[in-house]
PATI-565410 format. One record per residue (C-alpha): residue number from 1; residue in three letters; x, y, z. Coordinates in nm, 4 decimals, m for minus. Layout:
REM PATI-565410
{num->NUM	residu->ALA	xx->X	yy->Y	zz->Z}
...
//
This chain:
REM PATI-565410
{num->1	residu->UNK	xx->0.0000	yy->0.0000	zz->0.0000}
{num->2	residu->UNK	xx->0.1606	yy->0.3400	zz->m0.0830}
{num->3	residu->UNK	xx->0.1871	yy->0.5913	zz->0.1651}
{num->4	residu->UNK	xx->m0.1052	yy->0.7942	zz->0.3134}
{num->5	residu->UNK	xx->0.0881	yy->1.1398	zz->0.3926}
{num->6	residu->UNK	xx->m0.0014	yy->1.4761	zz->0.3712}
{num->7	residu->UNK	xx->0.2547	yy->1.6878	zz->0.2165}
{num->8	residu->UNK	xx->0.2711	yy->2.0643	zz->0.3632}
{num->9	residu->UNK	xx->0.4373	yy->2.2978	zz->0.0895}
{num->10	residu->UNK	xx->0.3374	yy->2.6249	zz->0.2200}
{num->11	residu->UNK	xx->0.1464	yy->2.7604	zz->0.5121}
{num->12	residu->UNK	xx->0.1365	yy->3.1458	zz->0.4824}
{num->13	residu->UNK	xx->m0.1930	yy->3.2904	zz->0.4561}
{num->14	residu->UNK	xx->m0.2340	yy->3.6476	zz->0.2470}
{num->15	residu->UNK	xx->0.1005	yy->3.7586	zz->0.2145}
{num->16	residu->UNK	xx->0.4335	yy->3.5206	zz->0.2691}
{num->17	residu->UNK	xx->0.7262	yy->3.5251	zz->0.4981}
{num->18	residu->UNK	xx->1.0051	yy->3.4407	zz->0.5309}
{num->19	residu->UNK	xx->0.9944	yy->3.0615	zz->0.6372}
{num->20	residu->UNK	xx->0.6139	yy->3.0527	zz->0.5088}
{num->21	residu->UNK	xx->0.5475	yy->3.0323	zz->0.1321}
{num->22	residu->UNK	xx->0.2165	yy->3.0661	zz->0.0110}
{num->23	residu->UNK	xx->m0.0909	yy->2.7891	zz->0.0249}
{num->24	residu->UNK	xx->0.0011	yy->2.4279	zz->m0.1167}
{num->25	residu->UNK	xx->m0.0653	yy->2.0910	zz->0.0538}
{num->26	residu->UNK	xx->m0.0234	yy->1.7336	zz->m0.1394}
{num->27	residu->UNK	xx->m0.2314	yy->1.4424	zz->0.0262}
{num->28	residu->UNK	xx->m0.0848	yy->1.1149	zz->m0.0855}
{num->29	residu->UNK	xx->m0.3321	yy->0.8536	zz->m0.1585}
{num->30	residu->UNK	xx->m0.3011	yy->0.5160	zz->m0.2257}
{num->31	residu->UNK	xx->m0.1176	yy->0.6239	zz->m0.5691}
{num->32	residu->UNK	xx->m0.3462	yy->0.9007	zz->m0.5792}
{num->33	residu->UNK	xx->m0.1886	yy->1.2669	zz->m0.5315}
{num->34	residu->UNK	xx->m0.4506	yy->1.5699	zz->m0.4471}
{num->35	residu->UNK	xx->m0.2694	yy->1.8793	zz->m0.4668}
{num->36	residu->UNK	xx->m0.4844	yy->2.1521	zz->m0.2495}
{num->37	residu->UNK	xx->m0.4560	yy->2.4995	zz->m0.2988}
{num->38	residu->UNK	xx->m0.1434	yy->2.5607	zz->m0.5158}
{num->39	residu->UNK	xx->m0.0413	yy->2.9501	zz->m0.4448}
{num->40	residu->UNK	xx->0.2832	yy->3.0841	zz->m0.5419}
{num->41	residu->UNK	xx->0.5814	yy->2.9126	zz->m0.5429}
{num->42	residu->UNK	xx->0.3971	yy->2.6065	zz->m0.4862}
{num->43	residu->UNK	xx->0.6494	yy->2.4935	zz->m0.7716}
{num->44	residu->UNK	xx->0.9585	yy->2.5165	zz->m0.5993}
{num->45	residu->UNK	xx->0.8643	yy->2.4056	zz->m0.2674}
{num->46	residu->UNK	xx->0.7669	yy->2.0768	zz->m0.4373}
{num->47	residu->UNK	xx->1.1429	yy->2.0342	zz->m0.5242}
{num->48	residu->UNK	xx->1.2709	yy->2.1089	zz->m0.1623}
{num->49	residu->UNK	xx->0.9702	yy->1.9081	zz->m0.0580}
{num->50	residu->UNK	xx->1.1212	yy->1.6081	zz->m0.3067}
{num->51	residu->UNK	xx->0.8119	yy->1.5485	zz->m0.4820}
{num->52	residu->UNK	xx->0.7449	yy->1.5920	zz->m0.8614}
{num->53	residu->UNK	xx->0.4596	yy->1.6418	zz->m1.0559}
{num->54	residu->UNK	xx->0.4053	yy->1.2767	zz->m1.1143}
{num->55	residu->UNK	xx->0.2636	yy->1.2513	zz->m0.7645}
{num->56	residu->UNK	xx->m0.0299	yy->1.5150	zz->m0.8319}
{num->57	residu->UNK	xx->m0.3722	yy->1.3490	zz->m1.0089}
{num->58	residu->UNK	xx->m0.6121	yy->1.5953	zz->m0.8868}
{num->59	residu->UNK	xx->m0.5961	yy->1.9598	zz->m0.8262}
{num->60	residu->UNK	xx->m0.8411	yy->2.1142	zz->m0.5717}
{num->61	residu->UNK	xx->m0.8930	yy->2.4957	zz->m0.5211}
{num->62	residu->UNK	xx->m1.0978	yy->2.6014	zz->m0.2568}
{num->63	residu->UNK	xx->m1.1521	yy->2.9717	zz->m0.3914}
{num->64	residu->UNK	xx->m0.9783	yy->3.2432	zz->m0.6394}
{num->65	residu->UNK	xx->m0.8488	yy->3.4227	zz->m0.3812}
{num->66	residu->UNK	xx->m0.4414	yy->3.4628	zz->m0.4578}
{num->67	residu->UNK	xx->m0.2620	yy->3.3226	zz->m0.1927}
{num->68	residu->UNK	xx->m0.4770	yy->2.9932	zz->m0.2778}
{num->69	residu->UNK	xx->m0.4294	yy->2.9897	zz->m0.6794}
{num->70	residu->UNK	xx->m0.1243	yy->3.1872	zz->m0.8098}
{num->71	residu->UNK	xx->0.0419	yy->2.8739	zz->m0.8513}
{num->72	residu->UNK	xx->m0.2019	yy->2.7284	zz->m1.0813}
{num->73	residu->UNK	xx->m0.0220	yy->2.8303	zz->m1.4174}
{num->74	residu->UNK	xx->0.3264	yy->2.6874	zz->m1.3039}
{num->75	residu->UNK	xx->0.1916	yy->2.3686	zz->m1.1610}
{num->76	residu->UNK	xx->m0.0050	yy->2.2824	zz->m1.4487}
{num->77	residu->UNK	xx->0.2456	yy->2.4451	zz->m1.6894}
{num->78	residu->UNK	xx->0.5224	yy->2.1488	zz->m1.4689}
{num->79	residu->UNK	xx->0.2574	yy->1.8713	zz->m1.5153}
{num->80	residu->UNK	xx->0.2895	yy->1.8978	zz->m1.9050}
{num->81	residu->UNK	xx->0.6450	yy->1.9822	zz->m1.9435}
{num->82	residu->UNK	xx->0.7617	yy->1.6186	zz->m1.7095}
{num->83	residu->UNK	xx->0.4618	yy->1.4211	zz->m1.9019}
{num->84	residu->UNK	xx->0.6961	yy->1.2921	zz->m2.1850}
{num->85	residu->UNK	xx->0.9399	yy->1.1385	zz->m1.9649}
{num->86	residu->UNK	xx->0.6391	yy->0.9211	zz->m1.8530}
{num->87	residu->UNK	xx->0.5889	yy->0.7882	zz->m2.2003}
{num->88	residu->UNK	xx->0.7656	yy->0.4394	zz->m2.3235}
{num->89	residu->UNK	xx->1.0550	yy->0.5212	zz->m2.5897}
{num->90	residu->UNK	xx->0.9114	yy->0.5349	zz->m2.9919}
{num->91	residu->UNK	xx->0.8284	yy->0.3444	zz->m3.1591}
{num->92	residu->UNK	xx->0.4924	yy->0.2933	zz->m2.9741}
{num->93	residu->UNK	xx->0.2992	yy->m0.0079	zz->m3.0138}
{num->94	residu->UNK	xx->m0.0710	yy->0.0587	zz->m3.1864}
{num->95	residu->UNK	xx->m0.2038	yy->m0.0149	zz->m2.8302}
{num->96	residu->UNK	xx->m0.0433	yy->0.2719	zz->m2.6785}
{num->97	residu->UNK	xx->m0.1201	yy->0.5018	zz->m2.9779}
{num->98	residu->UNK	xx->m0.4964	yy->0.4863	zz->m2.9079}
{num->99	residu->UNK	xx->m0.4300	yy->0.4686	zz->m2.5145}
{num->100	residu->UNK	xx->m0.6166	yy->0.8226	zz->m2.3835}
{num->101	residu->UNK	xx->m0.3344	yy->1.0366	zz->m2.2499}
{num->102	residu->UNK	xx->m0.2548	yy->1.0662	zz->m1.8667}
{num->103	residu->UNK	xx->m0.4457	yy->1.2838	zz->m1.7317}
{num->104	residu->UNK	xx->m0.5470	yy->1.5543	zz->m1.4029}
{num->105	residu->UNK	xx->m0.8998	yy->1.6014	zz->m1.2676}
{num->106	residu->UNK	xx->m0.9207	yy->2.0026	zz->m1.1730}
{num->107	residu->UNK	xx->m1.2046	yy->2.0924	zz->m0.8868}
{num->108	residu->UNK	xx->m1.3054	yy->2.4388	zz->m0.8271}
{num->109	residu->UNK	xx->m1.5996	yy->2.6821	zz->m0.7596}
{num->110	residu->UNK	xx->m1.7974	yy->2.6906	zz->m1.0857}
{num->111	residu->UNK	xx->m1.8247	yy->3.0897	zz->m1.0121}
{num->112	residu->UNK	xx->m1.4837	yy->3.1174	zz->m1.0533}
{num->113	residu->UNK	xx->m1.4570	yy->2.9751	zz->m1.4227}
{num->114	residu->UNK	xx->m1.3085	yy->3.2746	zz->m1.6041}
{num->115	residu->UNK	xx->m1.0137	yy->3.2701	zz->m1.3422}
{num->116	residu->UNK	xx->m0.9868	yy->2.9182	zz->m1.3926}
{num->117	residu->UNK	xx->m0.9345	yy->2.9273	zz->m1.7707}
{num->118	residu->UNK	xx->m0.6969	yy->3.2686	zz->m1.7129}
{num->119	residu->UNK	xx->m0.4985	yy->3.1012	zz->m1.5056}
{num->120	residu->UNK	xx->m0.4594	yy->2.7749	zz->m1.6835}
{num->121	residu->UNK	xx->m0.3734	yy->2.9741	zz->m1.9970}
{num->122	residu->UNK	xx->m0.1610	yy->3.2170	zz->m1.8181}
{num->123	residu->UNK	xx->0.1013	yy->3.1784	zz->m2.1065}
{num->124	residu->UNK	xx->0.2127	yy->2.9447	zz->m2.3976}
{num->125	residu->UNK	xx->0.3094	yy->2.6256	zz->m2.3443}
{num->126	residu->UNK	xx->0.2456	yy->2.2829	zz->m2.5277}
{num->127	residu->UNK	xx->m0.0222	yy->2.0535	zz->m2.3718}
{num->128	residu->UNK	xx->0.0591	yy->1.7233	zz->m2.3256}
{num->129	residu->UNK	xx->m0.1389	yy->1.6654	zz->m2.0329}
{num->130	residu->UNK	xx->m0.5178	yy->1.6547	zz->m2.0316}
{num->131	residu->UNK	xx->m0.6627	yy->1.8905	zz->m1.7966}
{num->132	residu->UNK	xx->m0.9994	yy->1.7085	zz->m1.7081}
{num->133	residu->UNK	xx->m1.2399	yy->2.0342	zz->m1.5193}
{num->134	residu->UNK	xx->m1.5014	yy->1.9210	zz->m1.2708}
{num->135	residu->UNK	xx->m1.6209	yy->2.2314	zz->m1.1421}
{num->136	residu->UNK	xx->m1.8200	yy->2.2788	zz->m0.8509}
{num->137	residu->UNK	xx->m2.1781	yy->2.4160	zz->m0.8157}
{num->138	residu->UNK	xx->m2.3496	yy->2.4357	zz->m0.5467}
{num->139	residu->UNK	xx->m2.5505	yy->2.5071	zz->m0.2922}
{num->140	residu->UNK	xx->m2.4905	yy->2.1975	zz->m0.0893}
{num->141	residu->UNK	xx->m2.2659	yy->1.9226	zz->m0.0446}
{num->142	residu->UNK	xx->m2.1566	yy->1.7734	zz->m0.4048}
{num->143	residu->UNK	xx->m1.9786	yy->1.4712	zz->m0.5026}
{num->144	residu->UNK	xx->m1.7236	yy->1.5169	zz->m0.7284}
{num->145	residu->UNK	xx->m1.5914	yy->1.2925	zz->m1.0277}
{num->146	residu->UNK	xx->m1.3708	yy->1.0359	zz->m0.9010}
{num->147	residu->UNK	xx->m1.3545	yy->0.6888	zz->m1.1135}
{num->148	residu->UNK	xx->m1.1330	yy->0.3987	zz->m0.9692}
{num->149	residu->UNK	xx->m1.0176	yy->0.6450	zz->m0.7125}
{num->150	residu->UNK	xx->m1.0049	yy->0.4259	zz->m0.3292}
{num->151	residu->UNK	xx->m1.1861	yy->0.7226	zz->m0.2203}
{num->152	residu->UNK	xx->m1.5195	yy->0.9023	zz->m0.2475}
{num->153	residu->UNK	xx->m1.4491	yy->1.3191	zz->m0.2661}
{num->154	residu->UNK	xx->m1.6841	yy->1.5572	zz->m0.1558}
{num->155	residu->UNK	xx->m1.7429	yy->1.9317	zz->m0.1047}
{num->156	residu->UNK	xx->m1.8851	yy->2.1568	zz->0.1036}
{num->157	residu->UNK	xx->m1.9694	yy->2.5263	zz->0.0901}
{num->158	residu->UNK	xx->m1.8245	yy->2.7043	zz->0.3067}
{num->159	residu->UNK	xx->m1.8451	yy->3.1256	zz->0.4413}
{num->160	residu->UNK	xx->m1.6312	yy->3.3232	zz->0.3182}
{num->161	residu->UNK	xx->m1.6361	yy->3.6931	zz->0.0992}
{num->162	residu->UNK	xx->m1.6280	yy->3.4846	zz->m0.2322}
{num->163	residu->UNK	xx->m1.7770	yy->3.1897	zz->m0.3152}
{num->164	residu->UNK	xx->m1.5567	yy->2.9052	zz->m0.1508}
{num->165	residu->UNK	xx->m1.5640	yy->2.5037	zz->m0.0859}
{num->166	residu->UNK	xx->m1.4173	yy->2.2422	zz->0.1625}
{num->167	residu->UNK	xx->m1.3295	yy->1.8860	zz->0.0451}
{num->168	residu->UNK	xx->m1.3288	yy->1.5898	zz->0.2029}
{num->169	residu->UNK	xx->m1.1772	yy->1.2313	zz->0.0957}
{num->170	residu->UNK	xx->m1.3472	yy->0.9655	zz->0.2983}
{num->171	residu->UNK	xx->m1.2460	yy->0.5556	zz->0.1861}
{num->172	residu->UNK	xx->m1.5173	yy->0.3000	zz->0.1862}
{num->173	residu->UNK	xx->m1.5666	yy->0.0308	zz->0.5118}
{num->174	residu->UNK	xx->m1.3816	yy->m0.3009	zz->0.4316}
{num->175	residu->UNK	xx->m1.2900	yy->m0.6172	zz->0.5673}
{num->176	residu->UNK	xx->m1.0146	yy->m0.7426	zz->0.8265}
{num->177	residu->UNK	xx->m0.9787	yy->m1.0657	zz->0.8462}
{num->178	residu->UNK	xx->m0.9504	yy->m1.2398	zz->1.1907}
{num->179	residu->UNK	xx->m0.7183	yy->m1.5687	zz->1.1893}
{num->180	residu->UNK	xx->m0.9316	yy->m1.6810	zz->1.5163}
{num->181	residu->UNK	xx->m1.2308	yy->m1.7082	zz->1.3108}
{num->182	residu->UNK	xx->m1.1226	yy->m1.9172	zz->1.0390}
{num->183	residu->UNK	xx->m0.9640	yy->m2.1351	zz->1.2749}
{num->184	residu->UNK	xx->m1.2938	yy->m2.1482	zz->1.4430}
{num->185	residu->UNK	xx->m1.4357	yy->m2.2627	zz->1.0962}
{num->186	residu->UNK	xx->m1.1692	yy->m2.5179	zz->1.0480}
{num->187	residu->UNK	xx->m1.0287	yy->m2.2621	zz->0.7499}
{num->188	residu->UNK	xx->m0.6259	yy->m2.2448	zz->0.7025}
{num->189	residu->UNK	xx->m0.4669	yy->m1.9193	zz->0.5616}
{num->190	residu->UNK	xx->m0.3948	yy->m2.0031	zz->0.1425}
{num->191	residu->UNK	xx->m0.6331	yy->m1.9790	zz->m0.1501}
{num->192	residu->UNK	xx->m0.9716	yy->m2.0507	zz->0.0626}
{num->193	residu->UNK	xx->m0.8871	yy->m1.6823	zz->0.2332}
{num->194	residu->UNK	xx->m0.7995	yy->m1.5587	zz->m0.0887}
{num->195	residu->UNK	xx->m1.1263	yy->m1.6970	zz->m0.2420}
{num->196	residu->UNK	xx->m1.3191	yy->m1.5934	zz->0.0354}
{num->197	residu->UNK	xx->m1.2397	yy->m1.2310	zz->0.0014}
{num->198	residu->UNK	xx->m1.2907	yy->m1.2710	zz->m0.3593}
{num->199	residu->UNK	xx->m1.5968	yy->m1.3965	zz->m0.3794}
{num->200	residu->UNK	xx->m1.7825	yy->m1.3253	zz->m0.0398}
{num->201	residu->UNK	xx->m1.8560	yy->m1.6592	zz->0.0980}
{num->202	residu->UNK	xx->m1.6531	yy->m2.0451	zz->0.0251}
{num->203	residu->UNK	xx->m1.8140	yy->m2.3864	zz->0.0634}
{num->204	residu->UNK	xx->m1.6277	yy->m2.6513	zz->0.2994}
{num->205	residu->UNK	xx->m1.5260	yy->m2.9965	zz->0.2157}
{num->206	residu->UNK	xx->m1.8091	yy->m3.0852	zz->0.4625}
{num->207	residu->UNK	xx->m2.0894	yy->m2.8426	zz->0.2633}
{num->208	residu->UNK	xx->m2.1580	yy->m2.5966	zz->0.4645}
{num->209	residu->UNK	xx->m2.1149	yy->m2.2672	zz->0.3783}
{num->210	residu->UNK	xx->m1.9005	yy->m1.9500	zz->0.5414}
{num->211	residu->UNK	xx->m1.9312	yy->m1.6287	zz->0.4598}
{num->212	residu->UNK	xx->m1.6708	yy->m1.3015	zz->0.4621}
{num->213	residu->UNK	xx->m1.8886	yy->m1.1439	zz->0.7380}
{num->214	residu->UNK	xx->m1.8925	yy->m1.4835	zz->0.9838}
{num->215	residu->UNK	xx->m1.4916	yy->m1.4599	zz->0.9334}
{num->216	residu->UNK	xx->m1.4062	yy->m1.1139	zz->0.9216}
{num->217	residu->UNK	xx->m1.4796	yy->m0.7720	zz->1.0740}
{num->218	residu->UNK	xx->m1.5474	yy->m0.4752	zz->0.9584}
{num->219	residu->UNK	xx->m1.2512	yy->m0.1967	zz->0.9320}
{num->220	residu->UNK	xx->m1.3528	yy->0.1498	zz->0.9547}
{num->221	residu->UNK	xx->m1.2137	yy->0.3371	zz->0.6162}
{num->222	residu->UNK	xx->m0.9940	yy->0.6593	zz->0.6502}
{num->223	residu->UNK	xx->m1.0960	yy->0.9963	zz->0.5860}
{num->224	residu->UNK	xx->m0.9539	yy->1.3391	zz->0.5620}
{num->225	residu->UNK	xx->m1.0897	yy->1.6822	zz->0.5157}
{num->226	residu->UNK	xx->m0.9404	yy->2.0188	zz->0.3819}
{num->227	residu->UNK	xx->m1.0964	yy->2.3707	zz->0.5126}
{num->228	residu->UNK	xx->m0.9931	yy->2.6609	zz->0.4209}
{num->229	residu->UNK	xx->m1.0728	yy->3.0604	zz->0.4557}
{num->230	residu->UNK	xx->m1.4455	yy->3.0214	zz->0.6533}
{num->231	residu->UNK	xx->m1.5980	yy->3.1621	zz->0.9116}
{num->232	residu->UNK	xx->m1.7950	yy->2.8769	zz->1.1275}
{num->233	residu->UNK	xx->m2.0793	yy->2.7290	zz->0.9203}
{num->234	residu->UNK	xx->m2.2347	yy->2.4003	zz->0.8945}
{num->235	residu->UNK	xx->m2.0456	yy->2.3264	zz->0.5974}
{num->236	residu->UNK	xx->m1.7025	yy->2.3331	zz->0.8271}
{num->237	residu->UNK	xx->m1.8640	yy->2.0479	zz->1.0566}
{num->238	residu->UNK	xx->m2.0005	yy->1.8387	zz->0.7630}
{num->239	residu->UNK	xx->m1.6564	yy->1.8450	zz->0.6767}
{num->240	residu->UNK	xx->m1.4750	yy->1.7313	zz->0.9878}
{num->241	residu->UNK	xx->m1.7348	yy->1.5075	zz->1.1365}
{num->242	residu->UNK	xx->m1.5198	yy->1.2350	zz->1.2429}
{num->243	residu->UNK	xx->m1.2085	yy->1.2613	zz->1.0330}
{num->244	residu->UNK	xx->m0.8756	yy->1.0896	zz->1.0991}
{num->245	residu->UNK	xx->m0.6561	yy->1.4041	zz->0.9894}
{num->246	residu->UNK	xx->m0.8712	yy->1.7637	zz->0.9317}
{num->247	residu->UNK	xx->m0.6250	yy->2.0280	zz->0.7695}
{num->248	residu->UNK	xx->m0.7680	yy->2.3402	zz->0.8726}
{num->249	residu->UNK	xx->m0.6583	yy->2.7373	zz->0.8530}
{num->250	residu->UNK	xx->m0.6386	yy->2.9098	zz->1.2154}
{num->251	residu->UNK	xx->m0.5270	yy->3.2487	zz->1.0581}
{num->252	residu->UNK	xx->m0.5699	yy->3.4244	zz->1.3468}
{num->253	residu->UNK	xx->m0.5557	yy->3.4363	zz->1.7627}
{num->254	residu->UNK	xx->m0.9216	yy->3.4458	zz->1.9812}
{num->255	residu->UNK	xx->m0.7848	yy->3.8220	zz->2.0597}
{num->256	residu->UNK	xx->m0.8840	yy->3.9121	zz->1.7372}
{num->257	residu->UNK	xx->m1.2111	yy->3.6860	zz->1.6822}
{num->258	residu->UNK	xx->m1.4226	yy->3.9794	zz->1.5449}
{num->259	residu->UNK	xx->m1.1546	yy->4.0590	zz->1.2587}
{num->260	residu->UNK	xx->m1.1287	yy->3.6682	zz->1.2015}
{num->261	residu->UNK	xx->m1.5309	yy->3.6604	zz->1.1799}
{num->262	residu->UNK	xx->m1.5159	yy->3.9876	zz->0.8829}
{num->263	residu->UNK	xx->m1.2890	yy->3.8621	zz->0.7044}
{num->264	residu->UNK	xx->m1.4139	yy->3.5090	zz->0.6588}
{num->265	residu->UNK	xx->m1.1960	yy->3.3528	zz->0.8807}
{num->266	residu->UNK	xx->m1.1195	yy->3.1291	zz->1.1566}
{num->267	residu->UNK	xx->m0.9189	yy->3.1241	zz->1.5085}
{num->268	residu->UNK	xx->m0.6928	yy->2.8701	zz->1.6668}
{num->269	residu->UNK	xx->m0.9616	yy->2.8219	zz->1.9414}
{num->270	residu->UNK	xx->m1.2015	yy->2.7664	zz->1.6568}
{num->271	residu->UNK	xx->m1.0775	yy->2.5527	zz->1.4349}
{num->272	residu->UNK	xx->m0.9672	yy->2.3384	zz->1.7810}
{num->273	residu->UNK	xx->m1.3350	yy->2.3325	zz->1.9081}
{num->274	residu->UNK	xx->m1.4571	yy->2.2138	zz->1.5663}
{num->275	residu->UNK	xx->m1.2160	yy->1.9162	zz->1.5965}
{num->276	residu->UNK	xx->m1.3332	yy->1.8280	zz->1.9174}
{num->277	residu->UNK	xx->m1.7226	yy->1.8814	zz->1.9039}
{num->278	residu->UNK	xx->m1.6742	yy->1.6401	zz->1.5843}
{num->279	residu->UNK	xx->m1.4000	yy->1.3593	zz->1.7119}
{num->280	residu->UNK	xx->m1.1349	yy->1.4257	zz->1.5065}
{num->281	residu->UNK	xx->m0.8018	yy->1.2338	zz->1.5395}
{num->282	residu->UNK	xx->m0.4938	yy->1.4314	zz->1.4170}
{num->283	residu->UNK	xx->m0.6045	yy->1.8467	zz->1.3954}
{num->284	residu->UNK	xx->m0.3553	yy->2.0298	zz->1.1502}
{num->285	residu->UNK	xx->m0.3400	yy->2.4136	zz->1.1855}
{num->286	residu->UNK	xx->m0.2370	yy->2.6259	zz->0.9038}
{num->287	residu->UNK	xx->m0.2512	yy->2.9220	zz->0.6973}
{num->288	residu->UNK	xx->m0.1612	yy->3.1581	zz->0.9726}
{num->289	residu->UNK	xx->m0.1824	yy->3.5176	zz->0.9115}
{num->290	residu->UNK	xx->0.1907	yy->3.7172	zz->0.8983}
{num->291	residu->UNK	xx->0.1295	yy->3.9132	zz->1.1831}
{num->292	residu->UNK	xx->0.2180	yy->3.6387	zz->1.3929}
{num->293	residu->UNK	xx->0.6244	yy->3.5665	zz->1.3525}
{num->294	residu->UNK	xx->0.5604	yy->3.2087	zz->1.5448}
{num->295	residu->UNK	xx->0.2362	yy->2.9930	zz->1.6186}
{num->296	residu->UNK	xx->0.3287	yy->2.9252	zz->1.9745}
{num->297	residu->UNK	xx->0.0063	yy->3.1225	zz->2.0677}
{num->298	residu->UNK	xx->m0.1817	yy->2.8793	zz->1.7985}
{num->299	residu->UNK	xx->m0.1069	yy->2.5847	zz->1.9973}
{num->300	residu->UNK	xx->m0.1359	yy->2.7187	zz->2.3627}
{num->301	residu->UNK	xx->m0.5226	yy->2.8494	zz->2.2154}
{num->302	residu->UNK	xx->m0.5992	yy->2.5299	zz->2.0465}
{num->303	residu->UNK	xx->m0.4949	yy->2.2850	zz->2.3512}
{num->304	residu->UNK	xx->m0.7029	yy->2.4485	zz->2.6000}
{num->305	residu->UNK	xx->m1.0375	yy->2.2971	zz->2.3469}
{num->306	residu->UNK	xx->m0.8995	yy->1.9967	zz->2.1994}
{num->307	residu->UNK	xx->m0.7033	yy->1.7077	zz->2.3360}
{num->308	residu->UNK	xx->m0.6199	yy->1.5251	zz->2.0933}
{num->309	residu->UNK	xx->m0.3181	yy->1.5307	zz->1.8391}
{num->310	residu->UNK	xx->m0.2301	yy->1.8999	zz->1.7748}
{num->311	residu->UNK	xx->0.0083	yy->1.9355	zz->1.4411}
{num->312	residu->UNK	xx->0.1303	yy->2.3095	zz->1.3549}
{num->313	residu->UNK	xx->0.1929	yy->2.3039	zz->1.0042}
{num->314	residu->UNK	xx->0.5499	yy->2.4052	zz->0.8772}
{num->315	residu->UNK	xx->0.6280	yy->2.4630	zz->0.5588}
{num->316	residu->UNK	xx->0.7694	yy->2.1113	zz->0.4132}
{num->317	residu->UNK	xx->0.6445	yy->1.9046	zz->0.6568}
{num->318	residu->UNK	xx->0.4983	yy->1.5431	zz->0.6477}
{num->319	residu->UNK	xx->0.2280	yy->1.4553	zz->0.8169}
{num->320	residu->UNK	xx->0.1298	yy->1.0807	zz->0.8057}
{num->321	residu->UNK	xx->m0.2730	yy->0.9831	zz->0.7986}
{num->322	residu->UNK	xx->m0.2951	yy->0.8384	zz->1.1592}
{num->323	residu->UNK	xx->m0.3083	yy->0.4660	zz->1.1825}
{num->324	residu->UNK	xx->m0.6327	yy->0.2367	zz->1.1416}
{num->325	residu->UNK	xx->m0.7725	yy->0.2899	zz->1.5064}
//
């Protein structure tokens, strides 16, 4: 199974400092790469990050604000200049000639359309790469496009001055086997397992009949969610109800709750009481506003609401997806 590992490339909110480059966060997925919110220099800090452009199968914009889509035009523009180093040497086999060509699913407000297509032709380049666009209209929760993906994707409105979503990636309920049950049944680990998992249910030398539920139990799938730029709405608890790892922006302190609130916003303290009201595992703050030089304040605020795992997001940092409780 590939890595499940979230990828932090920048964590700056409006304006970038020093040690925080704009928006951009890669969740790894089971061979699946969502790249959230690409804002400037989301580009380079996938080089000192060590991942390429290989990694990234779907793009996900929250809003067309700048600090959360400036780094559209060079992501995409990276995606088709590395795509012919994925294809086999010529000549290519007739097969591979009428293969489609690798593609990238794109989600993003369906308001924000004419930024979209501005920023994906922000300059020349040759397309090698299709860009697949599954925009998002709302109101209300919407699943999005995702064939053969281990995942189901949604997204949520959220409240903020322009029209902006939340996503969430939550993985079906499977199976674990349990060796003490198909002892109990007289079943030894081989091809009967294999069989059984296959095809839900094997008969015994004897005739009877056991079934993948009378041998197994059932194992919770994983789930993340991604909020950014909100105030507190319904749409930020849809989002986080019960996730493993929520990545969520705390731009700014409690002391300054009523700017957070104007501005579309939320608070350490906030985004910490949302985790805990809806059982989250691993809470990741980011996007913190510059007027803060360190996020010591971030964490003392958010521990005093929620005590579970408390990650303050650094710019290249690696967060694994906590393990299968």
């Amino acid at each position: 199974m590939s890595a499940r590992e979230l990828v932090v490339l920048g964590t700056a909110s409006q304006v970038p400092t020093r040690h925080r480059n704009h928006n951009g966060y890669l969740l790894l997925w089971d061979g699946e790469g969502l790249l959230f919110d690409p804002g400037e220099g989301t580009q380079r800090q996938m080089l000192h990050a060590g991942v390429t452009s290989h990694a990234i199968t779907r793009i996900c914009v929250s809003h067309f604000h700048g600090d959360h889509c400036l780094g559209l035009p060079g992501i995409i523009q990276r995606i088709n200049l590395d795509r012919p180093a994925r294809r086999p040497p010529p000549p290519l086999s007739e097969a591979l000639r009428a293969a489609p060509p690798f593609s990238v699913t794109a989600h993003y407000p369906a308001s924000g359309q004419r930024f979209f297509e501005r920023l994906h032709h922000a300059s020349a380049f040759h397309e090698t790469v299709e860009l697949r666009c599954d925009p998002i209209a709302g109101p209300g929760p919407v699943e999005l496009k995702a064939p053969g993906a281990p995942f189901t994707l949604t997204a949520e409105p959220l409240s903020h001055p322009v029209e902006s979503f939340g996503y969430r990636l939550t993985e079906p309920d499977g199976r674990r086997i349990l060796p003490e049950r198909l002892a109990a049944h007289g079943i030894a680990a081989g091809p009967a397992v294999g069989r059984l998992q296959r095809d839900g249910a094997i008969t015994l030398a004897d005739g009877s009949t056991v079934t993948l539920e009378q041998a197994s139990e059932v194992r919770p799938g994983q789930s993340a969610a991604f909020v950014m730029d909100t105030r507190l709405c319904e749409g930020v608890a849809a989002l986080a109800q019960g996730v493993d790892l929520l990545i969520i922006e705390a731009t700014f302190l409690e002391s300054e709750a009523a700017l957070a609130r104007d501005h579309g916003h939320l608070t350490a303290a906030q985004a910490a009481r949302v985790a805990a009201e809806s059982g989250v595992r691993t809470l990741v703050l980011t996007h913190f506003s510059q007027r803060y030089p360190d996020t010591a304040g971030h964490l003392a605020e958010a521990r005093r609401h929620f005590d579970g795992e408390i990650v303050l997001a650094e710019d290249l940092m690696r967060v694994p997806v906590p393990a299968r409780a």
